[in-house]
PQR file of N, CA, C, O and H, with PARSE charges and radii, in Angstrom:
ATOM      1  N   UNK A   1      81.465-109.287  83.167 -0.4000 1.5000
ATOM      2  CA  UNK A   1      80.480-108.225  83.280 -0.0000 2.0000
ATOM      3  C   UNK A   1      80.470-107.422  81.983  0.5500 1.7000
ATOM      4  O   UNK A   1      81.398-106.765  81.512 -0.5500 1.4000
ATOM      5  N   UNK A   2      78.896-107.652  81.361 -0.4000 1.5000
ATOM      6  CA  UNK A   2      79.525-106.452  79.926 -0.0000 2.0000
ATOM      7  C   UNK A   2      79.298-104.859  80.366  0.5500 1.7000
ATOM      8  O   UNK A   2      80.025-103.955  79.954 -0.5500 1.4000
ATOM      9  H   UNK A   2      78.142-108.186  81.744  0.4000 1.0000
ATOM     10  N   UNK A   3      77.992-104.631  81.413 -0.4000 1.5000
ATOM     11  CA  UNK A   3      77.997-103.187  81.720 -0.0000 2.0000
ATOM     12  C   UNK A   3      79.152-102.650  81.863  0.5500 1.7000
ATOM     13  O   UNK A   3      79.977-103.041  82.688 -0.5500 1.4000
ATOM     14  H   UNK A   3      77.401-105.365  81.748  0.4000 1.0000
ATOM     15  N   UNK A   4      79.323-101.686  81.062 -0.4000 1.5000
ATOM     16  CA  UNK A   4      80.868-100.304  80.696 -0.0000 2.0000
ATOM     17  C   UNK A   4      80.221 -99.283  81.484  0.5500 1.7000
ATOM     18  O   UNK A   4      79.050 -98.910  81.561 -0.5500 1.4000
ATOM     19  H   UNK A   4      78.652-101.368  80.392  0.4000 1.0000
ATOM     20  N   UNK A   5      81.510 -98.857  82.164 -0.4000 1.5000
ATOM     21  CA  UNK A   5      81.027 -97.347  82.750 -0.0000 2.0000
ATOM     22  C   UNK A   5      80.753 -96.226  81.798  0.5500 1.7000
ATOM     23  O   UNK A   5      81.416 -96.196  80.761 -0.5500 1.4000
ATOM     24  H   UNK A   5      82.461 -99.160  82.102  0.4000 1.0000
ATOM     25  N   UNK A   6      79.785 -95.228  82.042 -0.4000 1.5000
ATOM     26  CA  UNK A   6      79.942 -93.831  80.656 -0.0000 2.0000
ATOM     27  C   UNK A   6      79.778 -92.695  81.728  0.5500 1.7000
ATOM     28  O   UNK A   6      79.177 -92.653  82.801 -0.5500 1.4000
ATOM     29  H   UNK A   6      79.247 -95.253  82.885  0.4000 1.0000
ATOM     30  N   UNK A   7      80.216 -92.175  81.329 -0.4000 1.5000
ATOM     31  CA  UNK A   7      80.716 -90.738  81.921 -0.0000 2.0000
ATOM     32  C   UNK A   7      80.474 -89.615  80.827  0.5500 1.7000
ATOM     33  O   UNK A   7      81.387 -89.050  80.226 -0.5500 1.4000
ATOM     34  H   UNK A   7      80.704 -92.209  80.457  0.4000 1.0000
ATOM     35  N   UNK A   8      78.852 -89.318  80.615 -0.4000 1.5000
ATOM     36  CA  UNK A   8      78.978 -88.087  79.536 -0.0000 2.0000
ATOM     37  C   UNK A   8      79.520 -86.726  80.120  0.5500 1.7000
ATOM     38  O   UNK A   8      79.121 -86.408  81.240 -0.5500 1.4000
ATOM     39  H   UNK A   8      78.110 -89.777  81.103  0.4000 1.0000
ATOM     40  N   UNK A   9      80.410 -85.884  79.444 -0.4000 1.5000
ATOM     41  CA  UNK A   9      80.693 -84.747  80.007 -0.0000 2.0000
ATOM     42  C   UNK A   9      80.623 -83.564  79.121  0.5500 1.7000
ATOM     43  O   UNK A   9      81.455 -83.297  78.254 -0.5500 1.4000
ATOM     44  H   UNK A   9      80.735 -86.142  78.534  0.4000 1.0000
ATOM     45  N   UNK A  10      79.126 -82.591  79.523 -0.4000 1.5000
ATOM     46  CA  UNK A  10      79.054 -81.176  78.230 -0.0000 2.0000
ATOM     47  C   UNK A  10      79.784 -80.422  78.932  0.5500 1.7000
ATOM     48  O   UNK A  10      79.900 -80.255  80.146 -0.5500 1.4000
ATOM     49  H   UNK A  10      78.450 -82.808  80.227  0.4000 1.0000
ATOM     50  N   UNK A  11      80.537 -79.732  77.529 -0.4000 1.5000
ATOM     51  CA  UNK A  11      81.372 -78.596  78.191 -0.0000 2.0000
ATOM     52  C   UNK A  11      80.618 -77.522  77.082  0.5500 1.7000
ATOM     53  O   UNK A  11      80.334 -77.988  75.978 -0.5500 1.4000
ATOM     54  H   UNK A  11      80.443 -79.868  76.543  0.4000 1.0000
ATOM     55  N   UNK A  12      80.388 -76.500  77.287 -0.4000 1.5000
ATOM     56  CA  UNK A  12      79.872 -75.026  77.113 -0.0000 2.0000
ATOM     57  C   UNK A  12      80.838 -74.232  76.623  0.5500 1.7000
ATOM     58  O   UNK A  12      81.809 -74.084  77.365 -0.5500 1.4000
ATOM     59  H   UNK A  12      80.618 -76.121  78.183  0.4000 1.0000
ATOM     60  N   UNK A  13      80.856 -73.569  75.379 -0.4000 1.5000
ATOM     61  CA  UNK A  13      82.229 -72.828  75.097 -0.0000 2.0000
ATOM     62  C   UNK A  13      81.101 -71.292  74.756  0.5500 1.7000
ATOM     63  O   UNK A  13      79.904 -71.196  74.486 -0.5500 1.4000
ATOM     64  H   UNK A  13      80.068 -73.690  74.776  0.4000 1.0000
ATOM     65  N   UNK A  14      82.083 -70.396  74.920 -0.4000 1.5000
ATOM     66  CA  UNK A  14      81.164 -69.029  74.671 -0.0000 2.0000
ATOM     67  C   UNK A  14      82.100 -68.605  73.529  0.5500 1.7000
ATOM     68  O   UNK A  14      82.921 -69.397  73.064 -0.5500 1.4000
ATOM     69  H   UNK A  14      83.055 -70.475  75.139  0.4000 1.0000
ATOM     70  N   UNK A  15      81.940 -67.104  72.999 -0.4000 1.5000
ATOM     71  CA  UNK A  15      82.203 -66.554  71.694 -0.0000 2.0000
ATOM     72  C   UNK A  15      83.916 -66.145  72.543  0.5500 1.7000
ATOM     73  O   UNK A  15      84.801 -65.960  71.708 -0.5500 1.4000
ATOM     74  H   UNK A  15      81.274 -66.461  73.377  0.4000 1.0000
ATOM     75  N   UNK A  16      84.345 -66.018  73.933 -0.4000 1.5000
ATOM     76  CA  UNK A  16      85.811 -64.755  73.800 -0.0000 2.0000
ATOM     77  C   UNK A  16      86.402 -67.168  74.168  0.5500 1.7000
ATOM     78  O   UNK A  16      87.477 -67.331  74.745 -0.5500 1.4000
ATOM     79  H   UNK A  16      83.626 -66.168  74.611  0.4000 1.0000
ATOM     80  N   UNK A  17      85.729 -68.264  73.834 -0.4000 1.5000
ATOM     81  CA  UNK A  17      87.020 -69.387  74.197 -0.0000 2.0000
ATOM     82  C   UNK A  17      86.792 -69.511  75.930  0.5500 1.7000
ATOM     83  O   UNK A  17      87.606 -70.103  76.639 -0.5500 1.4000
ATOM     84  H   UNK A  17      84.856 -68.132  73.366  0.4000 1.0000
ATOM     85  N   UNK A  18      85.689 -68.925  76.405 -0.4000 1.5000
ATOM     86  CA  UNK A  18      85.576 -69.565  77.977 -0.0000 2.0000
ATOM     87  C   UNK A  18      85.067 -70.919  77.873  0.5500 1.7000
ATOM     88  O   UNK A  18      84.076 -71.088  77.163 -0.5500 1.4000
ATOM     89  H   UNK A  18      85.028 -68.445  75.829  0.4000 1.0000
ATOM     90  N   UNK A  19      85.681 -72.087  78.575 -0.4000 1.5000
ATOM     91  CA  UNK A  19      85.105 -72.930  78.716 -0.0000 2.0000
ATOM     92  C   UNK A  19      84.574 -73.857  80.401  0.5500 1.7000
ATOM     93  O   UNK A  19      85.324 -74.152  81.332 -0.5500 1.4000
ATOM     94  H   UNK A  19      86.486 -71.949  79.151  0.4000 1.0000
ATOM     95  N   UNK A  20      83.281 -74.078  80.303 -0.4000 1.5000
ATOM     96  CA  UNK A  20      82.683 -74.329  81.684 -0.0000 2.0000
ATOM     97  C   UNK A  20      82.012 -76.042  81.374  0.5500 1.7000
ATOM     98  O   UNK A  20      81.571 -76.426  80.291 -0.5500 1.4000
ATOM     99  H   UNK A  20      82.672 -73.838  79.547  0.4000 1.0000
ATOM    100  N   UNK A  21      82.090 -76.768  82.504 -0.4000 1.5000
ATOM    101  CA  UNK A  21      81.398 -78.191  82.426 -0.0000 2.0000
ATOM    102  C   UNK A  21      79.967 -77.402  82.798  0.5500 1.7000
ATOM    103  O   UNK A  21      79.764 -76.478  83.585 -0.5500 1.4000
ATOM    104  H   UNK A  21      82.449 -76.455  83.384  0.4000 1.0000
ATOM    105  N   UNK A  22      79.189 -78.032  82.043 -0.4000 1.5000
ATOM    106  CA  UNK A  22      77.665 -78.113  82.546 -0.0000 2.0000
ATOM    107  C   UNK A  22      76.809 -79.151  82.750  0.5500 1.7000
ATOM    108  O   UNK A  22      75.794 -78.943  83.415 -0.5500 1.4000
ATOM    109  H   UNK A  22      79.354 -78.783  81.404  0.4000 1.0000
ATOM    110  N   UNK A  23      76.988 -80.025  82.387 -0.4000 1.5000
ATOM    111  CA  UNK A  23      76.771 -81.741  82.901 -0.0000 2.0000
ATOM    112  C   UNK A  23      77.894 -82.610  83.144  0.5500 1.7000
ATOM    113  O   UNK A  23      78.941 -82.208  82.638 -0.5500 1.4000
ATOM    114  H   UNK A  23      77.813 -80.194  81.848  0.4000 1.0000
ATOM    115  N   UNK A  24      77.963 -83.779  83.835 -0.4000 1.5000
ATOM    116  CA  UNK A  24      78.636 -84.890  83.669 -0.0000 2.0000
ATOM    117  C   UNK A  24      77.178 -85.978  84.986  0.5500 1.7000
ATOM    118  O   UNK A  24      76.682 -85.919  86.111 -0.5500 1.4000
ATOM    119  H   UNK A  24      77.112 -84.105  84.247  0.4000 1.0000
ATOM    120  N   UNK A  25      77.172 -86.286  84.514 -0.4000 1.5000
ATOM    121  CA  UNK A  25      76.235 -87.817  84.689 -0.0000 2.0000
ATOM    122  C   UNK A  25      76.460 -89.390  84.744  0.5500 1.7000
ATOM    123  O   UNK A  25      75.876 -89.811  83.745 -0.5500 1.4000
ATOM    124  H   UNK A  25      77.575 -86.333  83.600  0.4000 1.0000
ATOM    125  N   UNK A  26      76.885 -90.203  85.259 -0.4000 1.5000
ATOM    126  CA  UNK A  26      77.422 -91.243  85.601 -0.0000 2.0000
ATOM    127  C   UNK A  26      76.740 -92.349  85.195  0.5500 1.7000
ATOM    128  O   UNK A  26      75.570 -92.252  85.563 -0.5500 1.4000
ATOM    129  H   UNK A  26      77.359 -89.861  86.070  0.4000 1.0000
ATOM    130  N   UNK A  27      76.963 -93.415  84.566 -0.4000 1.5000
ATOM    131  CA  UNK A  27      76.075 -94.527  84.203 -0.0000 2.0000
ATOM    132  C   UNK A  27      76.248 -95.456  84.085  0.5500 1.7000
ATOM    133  O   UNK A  27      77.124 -95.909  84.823 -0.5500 1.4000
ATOM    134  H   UNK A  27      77.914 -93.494  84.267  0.4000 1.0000
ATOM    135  N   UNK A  28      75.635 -96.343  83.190 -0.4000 1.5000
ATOM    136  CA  UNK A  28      76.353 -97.727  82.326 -0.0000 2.0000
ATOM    137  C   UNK A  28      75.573 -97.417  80.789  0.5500 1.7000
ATOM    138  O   UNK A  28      74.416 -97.162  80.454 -0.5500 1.4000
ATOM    139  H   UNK A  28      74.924 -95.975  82.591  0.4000 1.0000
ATOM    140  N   UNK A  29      77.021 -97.606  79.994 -0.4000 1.5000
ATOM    141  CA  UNK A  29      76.652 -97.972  78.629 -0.0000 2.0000
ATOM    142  C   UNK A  29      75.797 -96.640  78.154  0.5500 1.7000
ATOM    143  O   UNK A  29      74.729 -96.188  78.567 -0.5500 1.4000
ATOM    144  H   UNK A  29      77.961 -97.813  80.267  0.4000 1.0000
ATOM    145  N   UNK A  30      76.774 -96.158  77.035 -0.4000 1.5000
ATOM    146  CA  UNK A  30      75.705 -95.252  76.212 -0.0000 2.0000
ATOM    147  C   UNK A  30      74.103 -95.564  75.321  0.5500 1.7000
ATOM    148  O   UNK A  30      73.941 -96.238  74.303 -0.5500 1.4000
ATOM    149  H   UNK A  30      77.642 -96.525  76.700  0.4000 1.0000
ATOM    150  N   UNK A  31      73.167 -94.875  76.058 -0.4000 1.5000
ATOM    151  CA  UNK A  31      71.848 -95.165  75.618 -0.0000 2.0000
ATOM    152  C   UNK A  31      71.502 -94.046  74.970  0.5500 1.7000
ATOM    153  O   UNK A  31      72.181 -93.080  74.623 -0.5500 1.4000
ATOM    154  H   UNK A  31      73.299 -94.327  76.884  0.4000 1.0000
ATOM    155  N   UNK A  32      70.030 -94.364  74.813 -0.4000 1.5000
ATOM    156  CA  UNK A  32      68.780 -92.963  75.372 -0.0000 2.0000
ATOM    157  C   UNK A  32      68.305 -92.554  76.415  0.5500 1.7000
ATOM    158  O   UNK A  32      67.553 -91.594  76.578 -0.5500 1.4000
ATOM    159  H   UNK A  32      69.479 -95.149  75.095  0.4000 1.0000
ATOM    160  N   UNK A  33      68.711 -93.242  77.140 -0.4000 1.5000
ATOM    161  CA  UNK A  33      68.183 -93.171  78.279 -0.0000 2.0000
ATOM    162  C   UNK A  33      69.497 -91.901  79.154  0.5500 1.7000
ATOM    163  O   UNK A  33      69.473 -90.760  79.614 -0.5500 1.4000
ATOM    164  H   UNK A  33      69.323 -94.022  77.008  0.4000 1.0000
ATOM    165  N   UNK A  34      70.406 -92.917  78.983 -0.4000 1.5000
ATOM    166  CA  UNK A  34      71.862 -91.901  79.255 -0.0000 2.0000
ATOM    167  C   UNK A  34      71.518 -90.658  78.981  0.5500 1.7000
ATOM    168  O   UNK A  34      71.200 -89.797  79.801 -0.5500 1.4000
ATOM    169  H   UNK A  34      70.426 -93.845  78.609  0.4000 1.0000
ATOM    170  N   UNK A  35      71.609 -90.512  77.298 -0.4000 1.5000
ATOM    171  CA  UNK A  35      71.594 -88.462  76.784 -0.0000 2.0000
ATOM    172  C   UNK A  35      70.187 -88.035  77.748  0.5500 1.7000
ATOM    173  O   UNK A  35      70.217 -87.069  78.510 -0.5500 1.4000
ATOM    174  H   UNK A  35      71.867 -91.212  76.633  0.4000 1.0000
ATOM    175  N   UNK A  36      69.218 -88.734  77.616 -0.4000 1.5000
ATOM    176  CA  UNK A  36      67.706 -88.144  78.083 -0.0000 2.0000
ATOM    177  C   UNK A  36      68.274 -87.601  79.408  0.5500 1.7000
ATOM    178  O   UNK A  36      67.870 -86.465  79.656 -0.5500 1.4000
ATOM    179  H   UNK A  36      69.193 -89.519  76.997  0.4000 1.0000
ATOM    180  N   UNK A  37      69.121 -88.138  80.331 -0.4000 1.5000
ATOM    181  CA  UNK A  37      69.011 -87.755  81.622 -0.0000 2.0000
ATOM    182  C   UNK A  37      70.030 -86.711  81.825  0.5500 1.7000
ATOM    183  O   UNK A  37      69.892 -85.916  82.755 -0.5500 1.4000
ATOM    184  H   UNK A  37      69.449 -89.061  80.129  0.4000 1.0000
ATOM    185  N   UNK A  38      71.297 -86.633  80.829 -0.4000 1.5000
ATOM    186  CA  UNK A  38      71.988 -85.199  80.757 -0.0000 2.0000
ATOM    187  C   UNK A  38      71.270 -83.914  80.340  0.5500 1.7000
ATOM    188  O   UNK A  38      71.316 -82.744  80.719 -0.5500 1.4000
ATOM    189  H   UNK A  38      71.409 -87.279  80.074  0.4000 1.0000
ATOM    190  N   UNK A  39      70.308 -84.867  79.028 -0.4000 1.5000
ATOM    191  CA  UNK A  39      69.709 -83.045  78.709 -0.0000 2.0000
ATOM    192  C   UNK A  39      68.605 -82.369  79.665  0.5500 1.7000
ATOM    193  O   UNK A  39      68.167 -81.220  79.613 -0.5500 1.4000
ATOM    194  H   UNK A  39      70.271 -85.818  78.720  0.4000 1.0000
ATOM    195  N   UNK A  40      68.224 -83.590  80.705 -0.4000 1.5000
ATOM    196  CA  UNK A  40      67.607 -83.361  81.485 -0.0000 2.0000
ATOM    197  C   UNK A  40      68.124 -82.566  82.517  0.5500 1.7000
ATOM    198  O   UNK A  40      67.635 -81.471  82.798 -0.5500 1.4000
ATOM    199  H   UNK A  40      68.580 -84.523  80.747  0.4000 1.0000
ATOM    200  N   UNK A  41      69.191 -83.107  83.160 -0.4000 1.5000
ATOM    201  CA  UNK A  41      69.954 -81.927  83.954 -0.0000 2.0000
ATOM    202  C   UNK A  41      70.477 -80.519  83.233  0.5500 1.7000
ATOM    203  O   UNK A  41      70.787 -79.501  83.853 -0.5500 1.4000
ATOM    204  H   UNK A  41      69.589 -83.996  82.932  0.4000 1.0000
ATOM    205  N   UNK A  42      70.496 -80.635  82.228 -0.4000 1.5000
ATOM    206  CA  UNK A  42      71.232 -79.148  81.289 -0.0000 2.0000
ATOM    207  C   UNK A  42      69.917 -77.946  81.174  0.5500 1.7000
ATOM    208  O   UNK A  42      69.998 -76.718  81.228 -0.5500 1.4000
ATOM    209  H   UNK A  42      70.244 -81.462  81.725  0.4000 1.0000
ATOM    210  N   UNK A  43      68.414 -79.050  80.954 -0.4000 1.5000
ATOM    211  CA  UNK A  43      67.048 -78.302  81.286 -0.0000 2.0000
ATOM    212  C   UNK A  43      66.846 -77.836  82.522  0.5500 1.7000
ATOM    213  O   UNK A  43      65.965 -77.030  82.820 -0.5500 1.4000
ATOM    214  H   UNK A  43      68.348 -80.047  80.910  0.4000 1.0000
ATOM    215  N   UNK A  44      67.727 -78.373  83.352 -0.4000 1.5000
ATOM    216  CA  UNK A  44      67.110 -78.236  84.967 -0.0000 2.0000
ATOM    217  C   UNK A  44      67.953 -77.102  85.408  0.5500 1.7000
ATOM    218  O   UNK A  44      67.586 -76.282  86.250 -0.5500 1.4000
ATOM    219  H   UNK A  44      68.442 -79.028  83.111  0.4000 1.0000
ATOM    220  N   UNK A  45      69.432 -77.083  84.628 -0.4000 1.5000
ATOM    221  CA  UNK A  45      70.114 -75.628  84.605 -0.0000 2.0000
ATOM    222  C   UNK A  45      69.486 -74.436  83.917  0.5500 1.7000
ATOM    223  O   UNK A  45      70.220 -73.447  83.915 -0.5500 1.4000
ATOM    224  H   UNK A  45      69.730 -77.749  83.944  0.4000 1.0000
ATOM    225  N   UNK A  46      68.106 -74.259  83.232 -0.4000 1.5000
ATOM    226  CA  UNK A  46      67.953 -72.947  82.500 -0.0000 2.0000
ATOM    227  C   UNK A  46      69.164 -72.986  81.434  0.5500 1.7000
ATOM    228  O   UNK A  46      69.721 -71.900  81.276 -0.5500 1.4000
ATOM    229  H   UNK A  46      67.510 -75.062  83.234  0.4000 1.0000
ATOM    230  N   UNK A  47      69.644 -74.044  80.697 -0.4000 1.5000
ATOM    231  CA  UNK A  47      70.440 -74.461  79.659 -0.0000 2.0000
ATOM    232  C   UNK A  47      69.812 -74.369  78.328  0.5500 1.7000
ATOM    233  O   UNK A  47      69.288 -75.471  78.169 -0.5500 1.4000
ATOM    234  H   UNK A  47      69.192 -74.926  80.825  0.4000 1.0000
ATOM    235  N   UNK A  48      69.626 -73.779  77.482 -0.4000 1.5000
ATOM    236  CA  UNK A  48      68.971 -73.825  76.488 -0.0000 2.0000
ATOM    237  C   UNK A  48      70.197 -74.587  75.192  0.5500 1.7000
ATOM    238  O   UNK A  48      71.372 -74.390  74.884 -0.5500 1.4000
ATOM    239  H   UNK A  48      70.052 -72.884  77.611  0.4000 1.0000
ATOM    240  N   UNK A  49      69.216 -75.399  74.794 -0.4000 1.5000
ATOM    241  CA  UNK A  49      70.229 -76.971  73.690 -0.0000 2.0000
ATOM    242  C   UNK A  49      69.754 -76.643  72.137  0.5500 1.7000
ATOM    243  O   UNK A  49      68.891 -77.343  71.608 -0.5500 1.4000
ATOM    244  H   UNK A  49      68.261 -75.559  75.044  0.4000 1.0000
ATOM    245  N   UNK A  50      70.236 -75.777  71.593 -0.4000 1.5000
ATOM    246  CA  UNK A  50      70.573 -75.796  70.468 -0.0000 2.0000
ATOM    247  C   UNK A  50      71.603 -75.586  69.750  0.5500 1.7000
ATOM    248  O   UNK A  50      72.594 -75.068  70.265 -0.5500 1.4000
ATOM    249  H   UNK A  50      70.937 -75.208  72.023  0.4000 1.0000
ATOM    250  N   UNK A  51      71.588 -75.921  68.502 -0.4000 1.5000
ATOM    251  CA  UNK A  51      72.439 -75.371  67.701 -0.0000 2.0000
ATOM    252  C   UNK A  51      73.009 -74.205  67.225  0.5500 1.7000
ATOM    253  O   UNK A  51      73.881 -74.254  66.358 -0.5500 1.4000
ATOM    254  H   UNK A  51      70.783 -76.343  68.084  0.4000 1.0000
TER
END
């Protein structure tokens, strides 16, 4: 079987070192498709993704 499990996991750090998970998403194999559907849930939190 070549499908690999991926497990992306964002973690959120603030300015005082708090750190919180805000995605983890379950799949096969790192894509586009993969990130598209984390930043999709991180949008669906009122998550704003920048730098």
């Amino acid at each position: 079987m070549d499908d690999k499990l991926y497990l992306p996991v964002v973690i959120g750090v603030d300015n005082t070192s708090y750190k919180e998970v805000l995605a983890v998403v379950d799949g096969y194999r790192e894509s586009e498709v993969s990130w598209l559907e984390v930043l999709s849930q991180l949008t669906c939190q009122d998550i704003n993704i920048s730098p």
